[in-house]
mmCIF file of the N, C-alpha and C atoms, coordinates in Angstrom:
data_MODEL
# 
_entry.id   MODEL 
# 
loop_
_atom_site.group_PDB 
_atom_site.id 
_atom_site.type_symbol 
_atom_site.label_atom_id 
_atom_site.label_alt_id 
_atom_site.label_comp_id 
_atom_site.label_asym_id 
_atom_site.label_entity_id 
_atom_site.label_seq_id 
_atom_site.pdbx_PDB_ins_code 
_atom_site.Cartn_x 
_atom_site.Cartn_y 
_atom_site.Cartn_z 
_atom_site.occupancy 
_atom_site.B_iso_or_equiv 
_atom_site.pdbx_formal_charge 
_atom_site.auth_seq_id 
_atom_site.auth_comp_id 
_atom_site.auth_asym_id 
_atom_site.auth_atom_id 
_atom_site.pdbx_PDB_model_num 
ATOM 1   N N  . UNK A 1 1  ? 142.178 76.551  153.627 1.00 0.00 ? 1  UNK A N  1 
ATOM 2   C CA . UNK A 1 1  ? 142.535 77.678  154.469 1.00 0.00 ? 1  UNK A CA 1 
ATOM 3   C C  . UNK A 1 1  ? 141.526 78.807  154.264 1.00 0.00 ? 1  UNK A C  1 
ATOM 4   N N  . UNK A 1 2  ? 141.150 79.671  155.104 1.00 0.00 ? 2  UNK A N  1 
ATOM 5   C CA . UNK A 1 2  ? 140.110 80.555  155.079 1.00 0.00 ? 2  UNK A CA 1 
ATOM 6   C C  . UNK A 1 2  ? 140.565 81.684  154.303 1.00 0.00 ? 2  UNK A C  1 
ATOM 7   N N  . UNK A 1 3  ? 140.128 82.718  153.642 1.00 0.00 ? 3  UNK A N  1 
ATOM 8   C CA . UNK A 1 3  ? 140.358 83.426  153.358 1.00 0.00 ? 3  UNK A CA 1 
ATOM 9   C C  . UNK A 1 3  ? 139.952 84.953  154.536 1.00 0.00 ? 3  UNK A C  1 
ATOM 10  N N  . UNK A 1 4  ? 140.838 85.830  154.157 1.00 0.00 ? 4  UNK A N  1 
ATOM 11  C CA . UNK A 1 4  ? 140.677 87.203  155.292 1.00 0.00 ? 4  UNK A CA 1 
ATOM 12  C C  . UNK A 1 4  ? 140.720 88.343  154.567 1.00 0.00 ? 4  UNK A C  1 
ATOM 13  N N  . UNK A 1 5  ? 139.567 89.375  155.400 1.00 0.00 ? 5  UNK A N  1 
ATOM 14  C CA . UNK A 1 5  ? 139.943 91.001  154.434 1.00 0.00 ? 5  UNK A CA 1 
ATOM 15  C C  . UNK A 1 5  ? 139.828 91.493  155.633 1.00 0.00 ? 5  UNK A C  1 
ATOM 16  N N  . UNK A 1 6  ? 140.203 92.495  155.330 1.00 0.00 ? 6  UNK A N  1 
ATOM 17  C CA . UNK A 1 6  ? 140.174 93.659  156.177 1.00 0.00 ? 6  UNK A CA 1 
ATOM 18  C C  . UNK A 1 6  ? 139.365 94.969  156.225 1.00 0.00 ? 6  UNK A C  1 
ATOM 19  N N  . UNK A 1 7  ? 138.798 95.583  157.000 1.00 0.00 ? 7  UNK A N  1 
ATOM 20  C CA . UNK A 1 7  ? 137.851 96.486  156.698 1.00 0.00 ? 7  UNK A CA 1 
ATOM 21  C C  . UNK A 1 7  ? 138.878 97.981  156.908 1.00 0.00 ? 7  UNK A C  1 
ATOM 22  N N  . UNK A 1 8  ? 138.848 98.501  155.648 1.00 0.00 ? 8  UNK A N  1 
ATOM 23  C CA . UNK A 1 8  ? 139.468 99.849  155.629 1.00 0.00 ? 8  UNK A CA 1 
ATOM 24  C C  . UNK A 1 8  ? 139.217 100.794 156.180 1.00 0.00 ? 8  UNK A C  1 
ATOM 25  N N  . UNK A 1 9  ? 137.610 100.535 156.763 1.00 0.00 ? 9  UNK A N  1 
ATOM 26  C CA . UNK A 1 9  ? 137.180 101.976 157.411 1.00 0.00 ? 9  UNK A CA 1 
ATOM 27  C C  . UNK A 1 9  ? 137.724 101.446 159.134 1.00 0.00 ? 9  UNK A C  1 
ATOM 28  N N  . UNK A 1 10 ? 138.421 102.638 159.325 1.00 0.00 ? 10 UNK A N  1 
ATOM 29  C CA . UNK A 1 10 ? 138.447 102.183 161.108 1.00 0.00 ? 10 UNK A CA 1 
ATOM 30  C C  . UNK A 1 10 ? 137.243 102.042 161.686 1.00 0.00 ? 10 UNK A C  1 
ATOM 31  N N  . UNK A 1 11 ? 136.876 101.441 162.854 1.00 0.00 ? 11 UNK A N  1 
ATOM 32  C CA . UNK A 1 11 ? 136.002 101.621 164.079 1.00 0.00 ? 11 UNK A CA 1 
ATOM 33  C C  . UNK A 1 11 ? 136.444 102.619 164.716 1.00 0.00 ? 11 UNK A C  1 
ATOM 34  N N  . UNK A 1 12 ? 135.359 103.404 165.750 1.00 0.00 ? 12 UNK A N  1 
ATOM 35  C CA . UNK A 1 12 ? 135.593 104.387 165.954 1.00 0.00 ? 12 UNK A CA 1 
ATOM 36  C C  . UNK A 1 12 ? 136.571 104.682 167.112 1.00 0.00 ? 12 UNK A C  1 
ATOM 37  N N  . UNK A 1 13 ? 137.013 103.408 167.795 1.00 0.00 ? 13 UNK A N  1 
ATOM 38  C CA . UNK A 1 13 ? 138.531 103.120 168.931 1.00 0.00 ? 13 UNK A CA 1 
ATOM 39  C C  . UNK A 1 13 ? 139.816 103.223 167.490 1.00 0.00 ? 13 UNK A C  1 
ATOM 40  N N  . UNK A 1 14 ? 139.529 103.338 166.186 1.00 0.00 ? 14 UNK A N  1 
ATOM 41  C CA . UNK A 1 14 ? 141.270 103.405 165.228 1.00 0.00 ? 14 UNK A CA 1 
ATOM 42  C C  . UNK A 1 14 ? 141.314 102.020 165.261 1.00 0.00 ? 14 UNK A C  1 
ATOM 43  N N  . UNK A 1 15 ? 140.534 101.077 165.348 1.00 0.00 ? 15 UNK A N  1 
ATOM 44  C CA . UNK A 1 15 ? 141.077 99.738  164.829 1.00 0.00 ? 15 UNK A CA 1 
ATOM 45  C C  . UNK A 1 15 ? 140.467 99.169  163.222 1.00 0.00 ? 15 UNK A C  1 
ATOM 46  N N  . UNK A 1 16 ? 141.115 98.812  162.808 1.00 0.00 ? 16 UNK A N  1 
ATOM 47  C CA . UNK A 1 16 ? 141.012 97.761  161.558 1.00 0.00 ? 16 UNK A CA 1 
ATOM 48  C C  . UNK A 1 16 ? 140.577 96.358  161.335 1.00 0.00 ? 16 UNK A C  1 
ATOM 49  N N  . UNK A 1 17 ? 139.546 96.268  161.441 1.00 0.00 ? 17 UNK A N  1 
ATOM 50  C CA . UNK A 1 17 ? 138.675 94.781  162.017 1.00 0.00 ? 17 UNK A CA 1 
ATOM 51  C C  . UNK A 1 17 ? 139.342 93.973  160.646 1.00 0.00 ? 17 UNK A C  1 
ATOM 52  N N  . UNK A 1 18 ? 139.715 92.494  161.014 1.00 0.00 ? 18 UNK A N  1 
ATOM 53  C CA . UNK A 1 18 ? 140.257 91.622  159.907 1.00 0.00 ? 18 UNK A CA 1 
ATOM 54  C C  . UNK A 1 18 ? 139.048 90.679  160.356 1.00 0.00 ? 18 UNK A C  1 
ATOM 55  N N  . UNK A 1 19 ? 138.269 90.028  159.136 1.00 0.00 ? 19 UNK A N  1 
ATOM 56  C CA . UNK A 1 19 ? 137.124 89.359  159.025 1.00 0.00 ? 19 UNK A CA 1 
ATOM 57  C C  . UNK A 1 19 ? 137.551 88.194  158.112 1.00 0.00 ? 19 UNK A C  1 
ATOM 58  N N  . UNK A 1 20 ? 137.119 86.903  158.688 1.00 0.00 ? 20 UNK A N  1 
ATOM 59  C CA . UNK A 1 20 ? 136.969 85.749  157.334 1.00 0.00 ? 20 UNK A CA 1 
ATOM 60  C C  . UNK A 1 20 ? 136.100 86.139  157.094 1.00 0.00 ? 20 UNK A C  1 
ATOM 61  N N  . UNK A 1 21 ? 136.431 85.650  155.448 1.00 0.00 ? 21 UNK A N  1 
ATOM 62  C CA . UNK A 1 21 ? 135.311 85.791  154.252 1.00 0.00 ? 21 UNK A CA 1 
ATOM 63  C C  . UNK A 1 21 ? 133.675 85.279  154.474 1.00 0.00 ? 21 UNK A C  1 
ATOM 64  N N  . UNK A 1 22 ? 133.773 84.835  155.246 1.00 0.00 ? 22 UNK A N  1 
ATOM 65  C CA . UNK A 1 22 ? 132.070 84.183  155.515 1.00 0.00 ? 22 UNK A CA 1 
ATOM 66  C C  . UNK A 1 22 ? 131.549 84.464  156.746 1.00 0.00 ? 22 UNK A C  1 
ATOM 67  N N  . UNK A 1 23 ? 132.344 85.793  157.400 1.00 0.00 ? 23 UNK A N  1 
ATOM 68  C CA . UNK A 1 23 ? 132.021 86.765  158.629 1.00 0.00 ? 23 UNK A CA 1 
ATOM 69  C C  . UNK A 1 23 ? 129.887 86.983  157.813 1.00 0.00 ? 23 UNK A C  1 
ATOM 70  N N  . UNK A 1 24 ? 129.525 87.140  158.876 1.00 0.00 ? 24 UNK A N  1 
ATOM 71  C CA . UNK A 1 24 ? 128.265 87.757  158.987 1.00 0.00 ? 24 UNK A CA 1 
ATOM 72  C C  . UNK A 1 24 ? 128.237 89.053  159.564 1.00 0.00 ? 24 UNK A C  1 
ATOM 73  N N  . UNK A 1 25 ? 129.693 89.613  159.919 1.00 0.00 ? 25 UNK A N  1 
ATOM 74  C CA . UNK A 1 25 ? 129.574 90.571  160.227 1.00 0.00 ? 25 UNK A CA 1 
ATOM 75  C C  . UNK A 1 25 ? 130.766 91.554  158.968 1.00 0.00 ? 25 UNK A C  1 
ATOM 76  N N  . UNK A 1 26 ? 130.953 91.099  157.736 1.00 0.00 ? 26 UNK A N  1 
ATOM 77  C CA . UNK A 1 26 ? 131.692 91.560  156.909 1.00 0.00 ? 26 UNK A CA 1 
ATOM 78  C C  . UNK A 1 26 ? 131.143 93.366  156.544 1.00 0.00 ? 26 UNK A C  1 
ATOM 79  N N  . UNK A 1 27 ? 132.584 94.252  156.541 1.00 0.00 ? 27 UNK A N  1 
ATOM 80  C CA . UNK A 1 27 ? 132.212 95.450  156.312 1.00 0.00 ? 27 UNK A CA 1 
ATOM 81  C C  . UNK A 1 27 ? 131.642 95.446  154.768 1.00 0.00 ? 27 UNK A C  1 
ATOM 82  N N  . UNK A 1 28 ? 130.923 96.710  154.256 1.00 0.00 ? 28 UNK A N  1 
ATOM 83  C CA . UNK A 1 28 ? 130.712 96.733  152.844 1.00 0.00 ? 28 UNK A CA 1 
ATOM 84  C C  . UNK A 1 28 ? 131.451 96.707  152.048 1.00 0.00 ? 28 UNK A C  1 
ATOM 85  N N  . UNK A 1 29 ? 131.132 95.553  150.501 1.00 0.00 ? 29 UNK A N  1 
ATOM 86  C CA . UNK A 1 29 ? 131.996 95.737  150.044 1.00 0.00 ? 29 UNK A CA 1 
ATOM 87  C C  . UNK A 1 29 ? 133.210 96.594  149.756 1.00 0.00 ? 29 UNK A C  1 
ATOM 88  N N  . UNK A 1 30 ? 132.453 98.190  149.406 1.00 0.00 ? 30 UNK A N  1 
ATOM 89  C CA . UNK A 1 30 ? 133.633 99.020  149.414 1.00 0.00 ? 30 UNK A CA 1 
ATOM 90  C C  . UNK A 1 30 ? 134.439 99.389  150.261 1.00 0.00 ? 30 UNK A C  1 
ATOM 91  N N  . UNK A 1 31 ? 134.312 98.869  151.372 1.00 0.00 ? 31 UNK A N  1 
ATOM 92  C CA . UNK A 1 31 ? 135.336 99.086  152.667 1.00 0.00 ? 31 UNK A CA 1 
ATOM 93  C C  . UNK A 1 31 ? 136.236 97.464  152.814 1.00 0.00 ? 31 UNK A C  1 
ATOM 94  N N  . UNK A 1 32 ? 135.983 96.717  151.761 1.00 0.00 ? 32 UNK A N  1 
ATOM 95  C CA . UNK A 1 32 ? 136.999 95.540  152.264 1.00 0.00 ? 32 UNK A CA 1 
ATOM 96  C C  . UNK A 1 32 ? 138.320 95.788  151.526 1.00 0.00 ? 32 UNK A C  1 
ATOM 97  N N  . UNK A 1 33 ? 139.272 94.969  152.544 1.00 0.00 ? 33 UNK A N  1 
ATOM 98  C CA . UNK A 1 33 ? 140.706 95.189  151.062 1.00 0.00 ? 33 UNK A CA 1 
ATOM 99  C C  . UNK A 1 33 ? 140.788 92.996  151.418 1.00 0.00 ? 33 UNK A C  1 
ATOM 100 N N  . UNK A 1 34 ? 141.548 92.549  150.409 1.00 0.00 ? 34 UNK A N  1 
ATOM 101 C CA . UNK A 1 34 ? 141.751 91.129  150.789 1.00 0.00 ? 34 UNK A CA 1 
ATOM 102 C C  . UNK A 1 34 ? 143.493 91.263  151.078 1.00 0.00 ? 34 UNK A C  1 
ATOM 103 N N  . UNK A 1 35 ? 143.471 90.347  152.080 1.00 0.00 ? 35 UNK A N  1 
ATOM 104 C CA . UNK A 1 35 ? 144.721 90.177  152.597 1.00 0.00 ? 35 UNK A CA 1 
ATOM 105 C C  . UNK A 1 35 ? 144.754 88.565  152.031 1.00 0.00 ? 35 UNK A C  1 
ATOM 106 N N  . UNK A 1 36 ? 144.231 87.575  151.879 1.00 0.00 ? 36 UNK A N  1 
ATOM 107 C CA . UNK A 1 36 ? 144.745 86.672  151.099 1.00 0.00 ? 36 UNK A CA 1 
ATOM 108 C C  . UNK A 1 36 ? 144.185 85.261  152.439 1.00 0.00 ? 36 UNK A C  1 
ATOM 109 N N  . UNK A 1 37 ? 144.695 84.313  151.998 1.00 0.00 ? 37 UNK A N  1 
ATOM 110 C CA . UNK A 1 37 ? 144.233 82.999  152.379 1.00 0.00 ? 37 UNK A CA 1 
ATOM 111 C C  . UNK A 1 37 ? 145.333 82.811  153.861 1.00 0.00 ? 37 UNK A C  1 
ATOM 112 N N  . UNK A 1 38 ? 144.979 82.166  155.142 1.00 0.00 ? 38 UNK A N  1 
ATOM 113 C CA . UNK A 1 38 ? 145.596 81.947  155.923 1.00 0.00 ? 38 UNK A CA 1 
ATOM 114 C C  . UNK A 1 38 ? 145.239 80.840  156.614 1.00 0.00 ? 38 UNK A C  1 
ATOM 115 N N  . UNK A 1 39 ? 146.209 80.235  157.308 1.00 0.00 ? 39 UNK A N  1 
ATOM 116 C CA . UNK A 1 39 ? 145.580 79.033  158.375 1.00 0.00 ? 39 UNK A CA 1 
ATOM 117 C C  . UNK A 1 39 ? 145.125 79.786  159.561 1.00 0.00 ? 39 UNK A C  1 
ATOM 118 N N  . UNK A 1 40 ? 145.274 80.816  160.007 1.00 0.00 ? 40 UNK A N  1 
ATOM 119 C CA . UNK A 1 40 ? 144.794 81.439  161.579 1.00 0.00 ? 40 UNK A CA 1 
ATOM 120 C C  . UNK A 1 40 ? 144.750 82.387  161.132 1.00 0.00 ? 40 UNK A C  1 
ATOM 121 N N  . UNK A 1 41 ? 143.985 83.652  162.202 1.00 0.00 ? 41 UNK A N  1 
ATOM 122 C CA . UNK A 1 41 ? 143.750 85.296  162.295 1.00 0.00 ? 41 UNK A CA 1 
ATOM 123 C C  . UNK A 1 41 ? 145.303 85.603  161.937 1.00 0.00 ? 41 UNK A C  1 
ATOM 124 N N  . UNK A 1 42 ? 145.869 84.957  163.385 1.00 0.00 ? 42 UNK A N  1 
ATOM 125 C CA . UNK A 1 42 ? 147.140 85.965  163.313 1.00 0.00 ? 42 UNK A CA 1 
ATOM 126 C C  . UNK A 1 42 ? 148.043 85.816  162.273 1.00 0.00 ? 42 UNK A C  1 
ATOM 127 N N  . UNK A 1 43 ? 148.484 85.203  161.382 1.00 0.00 ? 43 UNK A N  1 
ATOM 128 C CA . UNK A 1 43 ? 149.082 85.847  160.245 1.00 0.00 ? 43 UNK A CA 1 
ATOM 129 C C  . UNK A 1 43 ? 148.176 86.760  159.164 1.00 0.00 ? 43 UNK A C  1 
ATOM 130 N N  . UNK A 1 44 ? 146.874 86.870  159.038 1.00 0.00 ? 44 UNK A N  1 
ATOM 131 C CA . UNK A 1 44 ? 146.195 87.353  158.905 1.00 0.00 ? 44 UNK A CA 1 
ATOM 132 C C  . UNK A 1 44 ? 146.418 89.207  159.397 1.00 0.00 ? 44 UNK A C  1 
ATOM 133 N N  . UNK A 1 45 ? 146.115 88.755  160.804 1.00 0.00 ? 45 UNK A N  1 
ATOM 134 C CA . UNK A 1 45 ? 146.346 90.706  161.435 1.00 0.00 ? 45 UNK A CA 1 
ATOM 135 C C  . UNK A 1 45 ? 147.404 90.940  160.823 1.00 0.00 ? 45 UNK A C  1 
ATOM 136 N N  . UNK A 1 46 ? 148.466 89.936  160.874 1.00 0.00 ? 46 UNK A N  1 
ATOM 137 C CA . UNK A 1 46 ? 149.874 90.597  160.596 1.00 0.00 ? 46 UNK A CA 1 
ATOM 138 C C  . UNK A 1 46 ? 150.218 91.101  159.299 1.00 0.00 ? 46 UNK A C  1 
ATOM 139 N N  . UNK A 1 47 ? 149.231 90.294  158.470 1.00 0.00 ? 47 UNK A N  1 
ATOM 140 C CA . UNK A 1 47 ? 148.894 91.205  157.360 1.00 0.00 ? 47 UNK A CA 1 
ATOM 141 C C  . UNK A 1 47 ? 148.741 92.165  156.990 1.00 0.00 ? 47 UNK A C  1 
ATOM 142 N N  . UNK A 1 48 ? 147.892 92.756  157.473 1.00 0.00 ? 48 UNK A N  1 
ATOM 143 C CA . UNK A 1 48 ? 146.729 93.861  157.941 1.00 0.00 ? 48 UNK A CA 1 
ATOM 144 C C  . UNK A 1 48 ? 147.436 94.700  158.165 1.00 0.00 ? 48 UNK A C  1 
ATOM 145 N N  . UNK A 1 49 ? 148.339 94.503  159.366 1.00 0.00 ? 49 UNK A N  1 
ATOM 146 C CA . UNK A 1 49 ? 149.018 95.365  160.110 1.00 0.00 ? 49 UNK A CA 1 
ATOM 147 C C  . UNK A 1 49 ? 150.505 95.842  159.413 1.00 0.00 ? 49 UNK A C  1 
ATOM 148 N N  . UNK A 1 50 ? 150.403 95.474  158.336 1.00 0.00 ? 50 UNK A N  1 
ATOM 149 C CA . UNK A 1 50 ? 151.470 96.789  157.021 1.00 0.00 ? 50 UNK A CA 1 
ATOM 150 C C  . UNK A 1 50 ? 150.793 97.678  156.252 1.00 0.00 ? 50 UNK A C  1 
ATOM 151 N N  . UNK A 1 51 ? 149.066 97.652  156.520 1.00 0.00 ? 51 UNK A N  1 
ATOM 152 C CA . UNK A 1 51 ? 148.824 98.759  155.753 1.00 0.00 ? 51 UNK A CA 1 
ATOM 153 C C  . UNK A 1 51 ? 148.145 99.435  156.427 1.00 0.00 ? 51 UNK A C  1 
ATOM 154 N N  . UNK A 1 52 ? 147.658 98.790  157.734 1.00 0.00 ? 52 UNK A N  1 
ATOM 155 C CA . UNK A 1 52 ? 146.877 99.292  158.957 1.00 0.00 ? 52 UNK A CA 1 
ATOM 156 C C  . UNK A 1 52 ? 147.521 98.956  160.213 1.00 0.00 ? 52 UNK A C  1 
ATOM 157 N N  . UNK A 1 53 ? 148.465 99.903  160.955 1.00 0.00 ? 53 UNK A N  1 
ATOM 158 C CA . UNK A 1 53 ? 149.027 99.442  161.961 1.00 0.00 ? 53 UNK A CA 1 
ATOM 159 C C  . UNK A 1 53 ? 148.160 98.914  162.954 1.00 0.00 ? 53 UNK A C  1 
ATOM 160 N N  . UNK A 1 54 ? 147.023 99.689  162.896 1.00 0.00 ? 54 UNK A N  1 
ATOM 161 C CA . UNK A 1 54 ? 146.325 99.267  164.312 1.00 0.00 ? 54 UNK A CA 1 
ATOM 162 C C  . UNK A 1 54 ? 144.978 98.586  163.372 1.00 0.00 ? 54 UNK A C  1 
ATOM 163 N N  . UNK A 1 55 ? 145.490 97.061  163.598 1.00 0.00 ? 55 UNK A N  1 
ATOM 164 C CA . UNK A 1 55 ? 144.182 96.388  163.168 1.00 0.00 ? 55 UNK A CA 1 
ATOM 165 C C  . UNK A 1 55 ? 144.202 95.445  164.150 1.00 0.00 ? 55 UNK A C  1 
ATOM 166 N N  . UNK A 1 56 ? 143.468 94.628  163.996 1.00 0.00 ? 56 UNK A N  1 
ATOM 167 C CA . UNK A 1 56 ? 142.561 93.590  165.132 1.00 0.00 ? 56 UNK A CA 1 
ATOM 168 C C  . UNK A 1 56 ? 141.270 92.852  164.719 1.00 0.00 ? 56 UNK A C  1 
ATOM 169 N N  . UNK A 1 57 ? 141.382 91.268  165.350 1.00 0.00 ? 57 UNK A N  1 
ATOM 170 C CA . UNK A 1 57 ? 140.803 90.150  164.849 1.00 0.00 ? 57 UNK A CA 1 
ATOM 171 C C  . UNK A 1 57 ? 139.745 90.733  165.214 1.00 0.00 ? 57 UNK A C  1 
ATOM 172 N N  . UNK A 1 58 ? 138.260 90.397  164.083 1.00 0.00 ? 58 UNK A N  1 
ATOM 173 C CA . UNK A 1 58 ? 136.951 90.531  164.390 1.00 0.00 ? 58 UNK A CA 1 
ATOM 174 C C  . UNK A 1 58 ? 136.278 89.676  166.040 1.00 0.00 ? 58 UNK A C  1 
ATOM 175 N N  . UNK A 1 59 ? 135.486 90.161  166.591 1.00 0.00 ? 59 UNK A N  1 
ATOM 176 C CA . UNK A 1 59 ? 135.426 89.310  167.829 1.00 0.00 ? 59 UNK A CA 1 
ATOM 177 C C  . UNK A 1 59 ? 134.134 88.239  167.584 1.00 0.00 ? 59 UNK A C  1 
ATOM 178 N N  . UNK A 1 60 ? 133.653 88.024  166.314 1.00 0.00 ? 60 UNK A N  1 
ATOM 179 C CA . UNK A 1 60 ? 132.983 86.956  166.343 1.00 0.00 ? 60 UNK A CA 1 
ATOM 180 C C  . UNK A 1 60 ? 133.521 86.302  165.157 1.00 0.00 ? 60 UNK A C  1 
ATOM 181 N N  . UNK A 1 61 ? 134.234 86.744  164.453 1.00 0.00 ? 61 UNK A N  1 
ATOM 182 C CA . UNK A 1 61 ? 135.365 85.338  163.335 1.00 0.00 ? 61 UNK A CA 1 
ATOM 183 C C  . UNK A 1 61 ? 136.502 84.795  163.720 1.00 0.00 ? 61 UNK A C  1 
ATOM 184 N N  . UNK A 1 62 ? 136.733 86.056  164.006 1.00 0.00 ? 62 UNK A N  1 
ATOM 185 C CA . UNK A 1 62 ? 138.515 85.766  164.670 1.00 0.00 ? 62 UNK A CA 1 
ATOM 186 C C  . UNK A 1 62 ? 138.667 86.234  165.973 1.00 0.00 ? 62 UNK A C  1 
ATOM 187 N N  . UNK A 1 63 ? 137.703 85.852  167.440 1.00 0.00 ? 63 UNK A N  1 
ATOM 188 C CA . UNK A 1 63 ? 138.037 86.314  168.537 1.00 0.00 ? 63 UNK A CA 1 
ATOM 189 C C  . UNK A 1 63 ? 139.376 85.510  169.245 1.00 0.00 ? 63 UNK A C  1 
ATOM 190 N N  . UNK A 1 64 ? 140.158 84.949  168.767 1.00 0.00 ? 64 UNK A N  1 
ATOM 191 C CA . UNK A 1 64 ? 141.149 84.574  169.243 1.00 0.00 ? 64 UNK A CA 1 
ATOM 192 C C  . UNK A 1 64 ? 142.190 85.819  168.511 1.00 0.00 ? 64 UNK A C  1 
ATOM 193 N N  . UNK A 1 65 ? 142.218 86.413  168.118 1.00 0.00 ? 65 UNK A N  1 
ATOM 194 C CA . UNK A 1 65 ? 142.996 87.836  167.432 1.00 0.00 ? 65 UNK A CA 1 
ATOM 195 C C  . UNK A 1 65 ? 142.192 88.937  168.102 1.00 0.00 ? 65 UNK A C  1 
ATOM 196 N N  . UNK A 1 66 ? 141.397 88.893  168.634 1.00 0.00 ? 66 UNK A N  1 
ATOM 197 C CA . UNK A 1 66 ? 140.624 89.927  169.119 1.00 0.00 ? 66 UNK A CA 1 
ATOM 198 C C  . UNK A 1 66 ? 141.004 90.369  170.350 1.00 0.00 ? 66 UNK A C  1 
ATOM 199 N N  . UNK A 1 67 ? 141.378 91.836  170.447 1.00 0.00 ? 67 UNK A N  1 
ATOM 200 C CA . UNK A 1 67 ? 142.405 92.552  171.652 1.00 0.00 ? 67 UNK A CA 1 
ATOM 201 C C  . UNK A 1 67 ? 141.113 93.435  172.329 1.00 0.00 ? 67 UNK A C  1 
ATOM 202 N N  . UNK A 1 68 ? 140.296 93.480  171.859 1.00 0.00 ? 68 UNK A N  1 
ATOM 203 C CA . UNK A 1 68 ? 139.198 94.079  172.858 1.00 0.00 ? 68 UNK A CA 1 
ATOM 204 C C  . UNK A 1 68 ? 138.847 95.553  172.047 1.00 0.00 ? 68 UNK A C  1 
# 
């Protein structure tokens, strides 16, 4: 199962990009938090989304979680 973090710093729309671990587009370390191992994004966002309401799948790891 992949592993997922989340990037703490918002983008500048207030979203919370959730990235697998082997994203090429991973925020800096000090901006990741780990949300833990999943089979898909979306339990993943849903992760995310108790410490970051407004988060959302990366659109080149997880564009099937990705709301635009």
């Amino acid at each position: 199962m992949p592993t997922y973090l989340v990037n703490t710093h918002a983008q500048p729309n207030g979203d919370h990009e959730v990235h697998e671990a082997n994203c090429h587009h991973l925020p800096s370390v000090e901006h990741r938090k780990y949300l833990g191992h999943f089979e898909s994004c979306a339990p993943a966002v849903s992760e995310a989304k108790k410490t970051y309401p407004q988060s959302n799948g990366c659109y080149f790891c997880a564009r099937e979680c990705n709301t635009g």
